[in-house]
C-alpha positions as CSV (number, residue, x, y, z in Angstrom):
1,X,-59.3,-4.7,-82.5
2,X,-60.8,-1.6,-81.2
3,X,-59.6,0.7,-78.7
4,X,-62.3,3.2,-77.5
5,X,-60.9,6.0,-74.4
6,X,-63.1,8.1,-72.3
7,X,-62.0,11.3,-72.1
8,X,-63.3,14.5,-70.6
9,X,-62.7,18.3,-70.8
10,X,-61.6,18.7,-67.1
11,X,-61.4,16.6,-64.0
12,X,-64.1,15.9,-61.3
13,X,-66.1,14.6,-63.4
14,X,-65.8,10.5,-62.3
15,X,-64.0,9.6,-65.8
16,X,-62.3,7.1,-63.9
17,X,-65.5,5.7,-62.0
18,X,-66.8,5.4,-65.9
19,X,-63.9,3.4,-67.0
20,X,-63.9,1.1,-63.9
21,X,-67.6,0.4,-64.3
22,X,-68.2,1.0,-68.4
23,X,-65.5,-2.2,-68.6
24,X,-67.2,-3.9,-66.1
25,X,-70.4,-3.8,-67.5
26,X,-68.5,-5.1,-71.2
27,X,-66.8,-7.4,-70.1
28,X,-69.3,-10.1,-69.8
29,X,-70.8,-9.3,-73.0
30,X,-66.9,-10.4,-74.6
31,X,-66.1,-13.2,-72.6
32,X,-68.8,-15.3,-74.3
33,X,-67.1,-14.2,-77.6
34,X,-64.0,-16.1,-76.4
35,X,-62.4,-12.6,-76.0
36,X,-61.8,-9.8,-73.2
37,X,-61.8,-6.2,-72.5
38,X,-59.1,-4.6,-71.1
39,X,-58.8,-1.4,-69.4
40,X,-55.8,1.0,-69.8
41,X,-55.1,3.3,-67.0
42,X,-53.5,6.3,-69.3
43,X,-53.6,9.3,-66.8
44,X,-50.1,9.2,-66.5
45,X,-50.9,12.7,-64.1
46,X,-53.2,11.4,-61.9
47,X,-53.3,7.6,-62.3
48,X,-56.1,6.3,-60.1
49,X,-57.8,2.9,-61.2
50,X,-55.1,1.0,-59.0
51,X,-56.0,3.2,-56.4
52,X,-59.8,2.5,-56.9
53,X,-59.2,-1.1,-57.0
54,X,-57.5,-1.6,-54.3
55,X,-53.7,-2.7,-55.6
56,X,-51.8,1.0,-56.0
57,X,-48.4,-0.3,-55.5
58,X,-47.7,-2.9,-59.1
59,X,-44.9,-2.6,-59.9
60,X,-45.2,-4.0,-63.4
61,X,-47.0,-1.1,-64.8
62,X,-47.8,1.2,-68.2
63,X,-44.8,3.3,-67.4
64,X,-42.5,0.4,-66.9
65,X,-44.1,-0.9,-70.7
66,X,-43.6,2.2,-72.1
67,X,-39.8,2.4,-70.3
68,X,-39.1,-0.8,-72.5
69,X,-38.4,-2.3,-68.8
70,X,-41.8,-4.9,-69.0
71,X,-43.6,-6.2,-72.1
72,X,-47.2,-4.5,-71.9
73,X,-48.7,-7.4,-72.0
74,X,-47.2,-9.2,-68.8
75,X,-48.5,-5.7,-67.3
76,X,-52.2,-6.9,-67.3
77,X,-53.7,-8.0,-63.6
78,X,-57.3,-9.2,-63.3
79,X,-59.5,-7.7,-60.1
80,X,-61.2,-10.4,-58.6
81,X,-64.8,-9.2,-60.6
82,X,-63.1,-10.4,-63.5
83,X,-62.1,-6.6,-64.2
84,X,-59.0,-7.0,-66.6
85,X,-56.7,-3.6,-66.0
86,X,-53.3,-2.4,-66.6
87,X,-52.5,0.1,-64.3
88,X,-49.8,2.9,-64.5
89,X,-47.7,3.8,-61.8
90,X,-48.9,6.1,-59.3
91,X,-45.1,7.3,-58.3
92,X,-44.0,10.8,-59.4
93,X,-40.5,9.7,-60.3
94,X,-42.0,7.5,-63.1
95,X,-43.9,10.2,-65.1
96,X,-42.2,11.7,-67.8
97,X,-43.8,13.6,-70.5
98,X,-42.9,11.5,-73.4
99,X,-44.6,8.7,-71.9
100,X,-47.8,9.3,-73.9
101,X,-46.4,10.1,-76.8
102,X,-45.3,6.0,-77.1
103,X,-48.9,5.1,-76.2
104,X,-50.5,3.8,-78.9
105,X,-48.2,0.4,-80.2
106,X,-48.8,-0.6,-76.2
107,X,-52.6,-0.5,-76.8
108,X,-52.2,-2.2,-80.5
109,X,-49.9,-4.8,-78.8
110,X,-52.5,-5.3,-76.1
111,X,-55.7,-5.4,-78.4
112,X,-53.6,-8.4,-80.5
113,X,-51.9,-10.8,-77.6
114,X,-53.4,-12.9,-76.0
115,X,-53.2,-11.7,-72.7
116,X,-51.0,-13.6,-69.2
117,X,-53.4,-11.8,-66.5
118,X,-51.7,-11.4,-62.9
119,X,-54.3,-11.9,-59.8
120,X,-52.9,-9.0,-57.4
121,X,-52.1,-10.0,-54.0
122,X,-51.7,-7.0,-51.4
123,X,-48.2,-7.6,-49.9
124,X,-47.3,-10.9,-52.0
125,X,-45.8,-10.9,-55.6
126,X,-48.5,-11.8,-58.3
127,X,-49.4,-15.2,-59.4
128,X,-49.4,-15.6,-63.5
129,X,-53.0,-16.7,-64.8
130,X,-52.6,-17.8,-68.9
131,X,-55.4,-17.1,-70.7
132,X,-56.4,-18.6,-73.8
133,X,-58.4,-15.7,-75.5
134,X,-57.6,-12.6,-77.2
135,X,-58.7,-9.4,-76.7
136,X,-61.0,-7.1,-79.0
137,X,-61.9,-3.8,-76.8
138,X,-59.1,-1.7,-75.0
139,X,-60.4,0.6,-73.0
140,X,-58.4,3.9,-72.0
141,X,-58.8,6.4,-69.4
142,X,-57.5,8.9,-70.3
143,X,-56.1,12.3,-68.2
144,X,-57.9,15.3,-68.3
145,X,-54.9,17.4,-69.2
146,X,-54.8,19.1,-73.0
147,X,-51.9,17.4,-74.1
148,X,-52.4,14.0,-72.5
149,X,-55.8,14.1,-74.4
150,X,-55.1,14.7,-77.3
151,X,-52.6,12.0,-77.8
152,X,-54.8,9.6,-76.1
153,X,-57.5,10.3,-78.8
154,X,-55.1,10.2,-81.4
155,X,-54.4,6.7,-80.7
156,X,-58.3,5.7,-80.6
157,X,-60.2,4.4,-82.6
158,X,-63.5,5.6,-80.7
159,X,-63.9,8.7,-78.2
160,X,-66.2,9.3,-76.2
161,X,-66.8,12.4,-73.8
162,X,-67.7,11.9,-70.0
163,X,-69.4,15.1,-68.1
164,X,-72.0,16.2,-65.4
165,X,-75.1,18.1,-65.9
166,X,-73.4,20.9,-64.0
167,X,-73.6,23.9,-66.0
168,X,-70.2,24.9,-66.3
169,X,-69.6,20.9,-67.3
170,X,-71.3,21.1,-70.2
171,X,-69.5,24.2,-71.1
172,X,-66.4,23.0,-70.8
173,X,-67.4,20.3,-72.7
174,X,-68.8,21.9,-75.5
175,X,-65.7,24.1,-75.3
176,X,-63.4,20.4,-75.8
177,X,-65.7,19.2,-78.1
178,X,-64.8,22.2,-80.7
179,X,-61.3,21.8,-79.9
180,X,-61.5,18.2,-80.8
181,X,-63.4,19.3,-84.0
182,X,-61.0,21.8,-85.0
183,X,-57.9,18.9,-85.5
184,X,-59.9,16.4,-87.1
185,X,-61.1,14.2,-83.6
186,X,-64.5,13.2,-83.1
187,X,-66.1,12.5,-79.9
188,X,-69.0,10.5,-81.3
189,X,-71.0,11.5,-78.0
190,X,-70.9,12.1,-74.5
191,X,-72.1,10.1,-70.7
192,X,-73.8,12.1,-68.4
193,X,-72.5,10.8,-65.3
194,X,-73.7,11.6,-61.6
195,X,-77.2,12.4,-63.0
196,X,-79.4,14.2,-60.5
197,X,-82.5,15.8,-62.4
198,X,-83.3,18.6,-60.5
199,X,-83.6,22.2,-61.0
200,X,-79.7,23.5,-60.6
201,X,-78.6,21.1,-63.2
202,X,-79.1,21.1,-67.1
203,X,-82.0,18.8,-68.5
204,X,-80.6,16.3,-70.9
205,X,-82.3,17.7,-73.6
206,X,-80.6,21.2,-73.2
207,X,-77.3,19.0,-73.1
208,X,-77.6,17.3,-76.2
209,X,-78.8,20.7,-77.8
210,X,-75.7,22.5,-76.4
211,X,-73.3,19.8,-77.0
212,X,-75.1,18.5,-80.3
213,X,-73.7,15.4,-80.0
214,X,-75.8,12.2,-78.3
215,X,-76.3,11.1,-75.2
216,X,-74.8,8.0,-75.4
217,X,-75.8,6.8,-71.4
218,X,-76.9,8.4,-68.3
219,X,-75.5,7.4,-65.4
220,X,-77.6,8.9,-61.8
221,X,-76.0,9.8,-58.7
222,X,-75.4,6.9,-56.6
223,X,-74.4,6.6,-53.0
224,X,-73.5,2.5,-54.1
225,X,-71.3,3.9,-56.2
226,X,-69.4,5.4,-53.2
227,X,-70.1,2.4,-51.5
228,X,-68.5,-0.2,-53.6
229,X,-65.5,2.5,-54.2
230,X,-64.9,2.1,-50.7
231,X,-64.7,-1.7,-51.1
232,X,-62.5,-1.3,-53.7
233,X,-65.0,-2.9,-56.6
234,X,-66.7,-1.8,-59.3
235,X,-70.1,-1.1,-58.4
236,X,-71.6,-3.2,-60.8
237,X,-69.9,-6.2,-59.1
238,X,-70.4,-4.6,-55.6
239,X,-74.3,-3.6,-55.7
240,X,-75.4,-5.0,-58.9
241,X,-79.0,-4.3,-58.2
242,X,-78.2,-0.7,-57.6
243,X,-79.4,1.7,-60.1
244,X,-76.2,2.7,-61.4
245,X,-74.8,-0.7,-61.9
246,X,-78.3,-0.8,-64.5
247,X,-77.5,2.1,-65.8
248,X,-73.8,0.7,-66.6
249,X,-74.8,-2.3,-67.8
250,X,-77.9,-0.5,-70.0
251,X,-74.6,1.8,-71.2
252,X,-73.0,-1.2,-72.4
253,X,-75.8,-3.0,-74.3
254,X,-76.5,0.3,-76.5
255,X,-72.9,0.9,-77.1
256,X,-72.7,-3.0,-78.0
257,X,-75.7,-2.6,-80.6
258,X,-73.6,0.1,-82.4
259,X,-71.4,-2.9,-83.4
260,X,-68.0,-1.0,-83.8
261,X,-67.2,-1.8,-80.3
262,X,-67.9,-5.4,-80.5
């Protein structure tokens, strides 16, 4: 059982776009292991991977889990790239601030049951799809809000940091990164997402020197990233040839080899 979140020091920075395509790119790699990856939409603020995949009105949801009102594990829906997700509800009158505060025993229950996946049907109720495997990575997304976090890292038992090579990106990252330091978190390192390489950016040597942490994956600027966002699919399942569906599926391999996620 492992549950690793992606988190980053402030919005904008395609965390979610990460999440989506980083458990894309694993998910493969665990199937063949008789087990699954799971992604948690925990941005109770801003909850967008529904959104992103195309299904933002489930009613069965994280909030509705946490609520005591659905077991988390008849929460989980599969995308049709095999993506297994459970989202949280994208409805203002469902967020309440204790909500992440309960997190973690959902994402423990989740990482141990075997999981019932739901195929989401726009305008039809969801068809029940047993599966006979168990699950070994949970992935969260995490918000981008202090407080939502730090709880979200709290119940991980990985972290890792997603920024830009935008200047004030890395600061702010750097900035988190001490934060995290300071009550006992670590981020073990950081994805450079939306990668350009020119001359108003930092290189990614000056970001691992600021941040001294690694650089765990780089992932370029895309326009099939925009592209299969629009079709609602990850991109590595939309435009697998594309260069950031390699750099995804490069991302997971190396994370992979460190073993603790596998």
């Amino acid at each position: 059982m492992t549950i690793l979140s992606l988190v980053s020091a402030k919005g904008g920075v395609g965390k979610t776009t990460v999440s989506i395509n980083l458990s894309s790119a694993l998910s493969p790699h665990f199937e063949t292991n008789n087990s699954s990856v799971i992604l948690v939409d925990a941005d109770f603020i801003h909850p967008n991977i529904s959104l992103n995949l195309g299904f933002p009105n489930l009613t069965k949801n994280l909030n509705s889990a946490i609520n005591g009102t659905h077991p988390v594990h008849s929460c989980l829906y599969q995308h049709n790239s095999g993506l297994k997700f459970v989202p949280s509800s994208i409805f203002q009158k469902d967020y309440h601030n204790s909500l992440i505060t309960h997190l973690k025993p959902h994402l423990i229950d989740l990482s141990k049951r075997k999981p019932h996946a739901h195929f989401p049907k726009r305008g039809a109720s969801t068809n029940s799809m047993a599966q006979n495997n168990s699950t070994n990575l949970v992935v969260v997304d995490s918000a981008d809000d202090h407080f939502h976090t730090m709880h979200t890292m709290q119940a991980s038992d990985h972290v890792i940091a997603v920024c830009t090579a935008c200047p004030n990106s890395v600061h702010d990252t750097k900035k988190f990164i001490e934060q995290s330091n300071s009550i006992g978190i670590n981020i073990e390192g950081v994805i450079v997402n939306q990668f350009k390489s020119d001359e108003f950016d930092h290189s990614l040597f000056e970001i691992s020197e600021k941040l001294s942490k690694p650089i765990l994956g780089v992932i370029p600027f895309d326009n099939s990233v925009r592209s299969a966002s629009k079709l609602n699919h990850p991109v590595v399942f939309a435009h697998p040839d594309s260069d950031s569906a390699s750099a995804f599926r490069k991302l997971a391999v190396s994370l992979l080899a460190g073993d603790p996620y596998a």
